[in-house]
N, C-alpha and C positions, 0 to 999 in steps of 0.2 A: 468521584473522579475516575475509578477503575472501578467500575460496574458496567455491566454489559457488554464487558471486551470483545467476544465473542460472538455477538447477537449484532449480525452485522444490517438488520434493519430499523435497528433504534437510534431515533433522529437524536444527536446528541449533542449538548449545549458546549460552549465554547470550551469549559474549562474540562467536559468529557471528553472533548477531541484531544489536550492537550496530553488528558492521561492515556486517549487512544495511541494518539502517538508517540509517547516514552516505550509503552509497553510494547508496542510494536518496530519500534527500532532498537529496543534491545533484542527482544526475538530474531530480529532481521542481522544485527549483528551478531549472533551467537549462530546463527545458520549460516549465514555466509565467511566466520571463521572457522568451520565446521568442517567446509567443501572446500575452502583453499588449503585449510589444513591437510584434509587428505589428500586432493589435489597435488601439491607440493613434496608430500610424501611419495606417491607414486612415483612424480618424475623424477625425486632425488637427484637431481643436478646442479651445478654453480647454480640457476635460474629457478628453484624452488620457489625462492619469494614472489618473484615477479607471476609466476606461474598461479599459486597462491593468490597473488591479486588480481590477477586477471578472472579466475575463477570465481570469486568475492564479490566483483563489480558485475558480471552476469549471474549470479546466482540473485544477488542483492532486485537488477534490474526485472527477474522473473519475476521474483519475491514482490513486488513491488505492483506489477503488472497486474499478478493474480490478486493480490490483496484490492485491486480497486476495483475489478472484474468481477467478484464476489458480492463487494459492496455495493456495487452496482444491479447488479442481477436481483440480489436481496431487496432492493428496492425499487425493483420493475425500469430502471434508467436508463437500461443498454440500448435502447431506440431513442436518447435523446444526443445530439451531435454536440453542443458543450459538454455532455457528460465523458463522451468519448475523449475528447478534445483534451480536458483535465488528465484521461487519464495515459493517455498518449504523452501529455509535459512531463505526468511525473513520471514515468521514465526515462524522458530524454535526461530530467533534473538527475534523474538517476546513477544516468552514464557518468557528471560529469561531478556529478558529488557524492552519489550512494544513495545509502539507505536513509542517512538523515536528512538531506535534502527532499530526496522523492515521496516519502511517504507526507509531507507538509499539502500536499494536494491531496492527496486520499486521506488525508485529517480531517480537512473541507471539507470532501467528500460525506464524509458521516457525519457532518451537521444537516444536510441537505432531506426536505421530507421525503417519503417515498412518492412516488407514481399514485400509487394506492389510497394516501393521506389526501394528496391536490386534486384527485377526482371526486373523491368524496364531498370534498370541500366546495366544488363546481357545483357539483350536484347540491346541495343544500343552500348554494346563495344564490341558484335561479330557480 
């Protein structure tokens, strides 16, 4: 279930996405109260928290951005327009939920085979 976290070109079956995604939205939340924490710190005002969260919610939505970008690239899909598409939702889902919403599309995402796999696959059934 939590193998291959890392290995962002390995097509992974349902229940490894689900571990992809526990492990990556704690990641996601531990880095984005990381940055509002210091954040908040910095400005040290009545408005820390909010500050804080504002910083959480854009850090969360990088976070998010770059993680599909990655997984994407790893597996040759950055020229395909629904891959973009997916990854463009999960950061709107982003905005309006975080990190636990937006990475559920880049969960998907790493079920998906590569570019690499479906050529190959072309090539040997013609």
């Amino acid at each position: 279930m939590f193998s291959n976290l890392t290995n962002f070109l390995y097509e992974r079956s349902a229940k490894q996405a689900f571990g992809f995604y526990l492990a990556y939205v704690i990641l996601g939340v531990l880095i984005g109260a990381l940055a509002g924490g210091i954040a908040g710190t910095i400005v040290g005002s009545e408005n820390a928290f909010e500050v804080g969260a504002r910083t959480g919610t854009i850090v969360a939505i990088i976070y998010t951005l770059v993680l599909g970008l990655l997984i994407a690239k790893s597996k040759g899909l950055l020229n395909s327009f629904p891959t973009l598409v997916l990854i463009a939702l999960a950061g709107v889902i982003c905005f309006f939920i975080g990190a636990l919403g937006g990475l559920i599309p880049i969960a998907y995402l790493s079920t998906r085979p590569s570019a690499l796999d479906q050529s190959i696959q072309n090539v040997q059934l013609d």
